[in-house]
Structures are given as structure tokens and as C-alpha cells.
C-alpha positions in Angstrom: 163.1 108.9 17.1 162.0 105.6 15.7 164.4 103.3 14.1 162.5 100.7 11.9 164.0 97.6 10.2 162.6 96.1 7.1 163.8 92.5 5.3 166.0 92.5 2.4 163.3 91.0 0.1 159.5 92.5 0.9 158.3 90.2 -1.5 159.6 87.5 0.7 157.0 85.3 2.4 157.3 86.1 6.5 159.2 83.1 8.6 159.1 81.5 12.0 162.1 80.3 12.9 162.3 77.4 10.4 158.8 77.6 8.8 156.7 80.2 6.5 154.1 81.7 8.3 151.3 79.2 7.0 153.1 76.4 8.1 153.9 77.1 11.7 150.1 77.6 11.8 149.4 74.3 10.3 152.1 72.7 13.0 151.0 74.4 15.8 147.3 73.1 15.6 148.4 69.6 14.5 150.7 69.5 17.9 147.8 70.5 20.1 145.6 67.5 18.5 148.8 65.7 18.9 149.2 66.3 22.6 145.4 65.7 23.3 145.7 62.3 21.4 148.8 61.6 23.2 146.9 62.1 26.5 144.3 58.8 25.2 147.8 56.8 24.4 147.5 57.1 20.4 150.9 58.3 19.4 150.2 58.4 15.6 149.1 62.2 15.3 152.3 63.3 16.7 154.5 61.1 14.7 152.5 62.7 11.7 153.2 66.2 13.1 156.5 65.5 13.5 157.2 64.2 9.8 155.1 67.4 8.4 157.3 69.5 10.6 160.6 68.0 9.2 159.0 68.1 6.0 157.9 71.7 5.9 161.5 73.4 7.5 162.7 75.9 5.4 166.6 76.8 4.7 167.1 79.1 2.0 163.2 79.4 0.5 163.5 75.9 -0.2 161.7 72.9 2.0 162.3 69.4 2.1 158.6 68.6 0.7 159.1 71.3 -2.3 162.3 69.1 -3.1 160.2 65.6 -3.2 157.4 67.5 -5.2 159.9 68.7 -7.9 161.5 65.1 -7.8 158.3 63.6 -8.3 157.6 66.0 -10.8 160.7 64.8 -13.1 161.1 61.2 -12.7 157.2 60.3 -12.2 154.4 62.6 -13.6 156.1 64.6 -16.3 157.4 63.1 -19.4 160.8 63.6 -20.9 161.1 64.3 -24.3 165.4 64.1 -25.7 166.3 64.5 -29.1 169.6 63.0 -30.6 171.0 64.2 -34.2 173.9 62.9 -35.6 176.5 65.2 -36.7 177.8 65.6 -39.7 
């Protein structure tokens, strides 16, 4: 008999450890550029791997970068638009 085990959430997007599924990808290819770039002394692709790693690790369906977007998103590109009545 087989015993199969399915998420809580189907709609869920499917993880790697820290990372969605497109990420890791993303990462993974980035790190082997990295490591052949590292190999000819220029250390800037990894650092750039490393930040879009850190920037792309998921806790709780949220990232870091998804933060900075939404911040961005209300203090910068979006306008804010308050009201104020007196009352009577």
C-alpha cells in the first residue's frame, strides 16, 4: 500500500529549503557563474548572488525583496491621498 502526503495549501507555490522553486533556479545558475568568475579573481558575481539569495529567502510566503517592493510602493511611487473633517 502506498501512503502519499500532500501540502496543506495545493495552491501554495513549491519551496526549497528557503526559496520558491523559481528562485533556487535563479541562485543556482548565478552561483555557478559566480564560482567560474571567482576562478579569474573577480569576486563581484558572488557578492551579487549572495545579496539576491538573502534577498529572495522566504519565511512564511513573504521574502525580504517583496518587503522592500511594498515599502517602495508606499513611501515612493504611490501617492497618499488623507482626508481630515472636522467634527461637529
Amino acid at each position: 500500500m502506498k501512503t502519499y502526503i500532500y501540502p496543506q495549501n495545493l495552491r501554495a507555490s513549491a519551496n526549497i529549503w528557503f526559496w520558491n522553486l523559481k528562485d533556487f533556479a535563479i541562485l543556482a545558475v548565478a552561483l555557478l557563474i559566480s564560482i567560474v568568475a571567482a576562478a579569474q579573481l573577480f569576486f563581484i558575481p558572488f557578492v551579487l548572488t549572495a545579496c539576491f539569495g538573502f534577498l529572495t529567502i522566504r519565511v512564511e510566503e513573504r521574502t525580504i525583496m517583496d518587503f522592500i517592493k511594498y515599502a517602495v510602493s508606499y513611501f515612493i511611487t504611490t501617492q497618499q491621498y488623507f482626508e481630515w473633517e472636522l467634527k461637529r
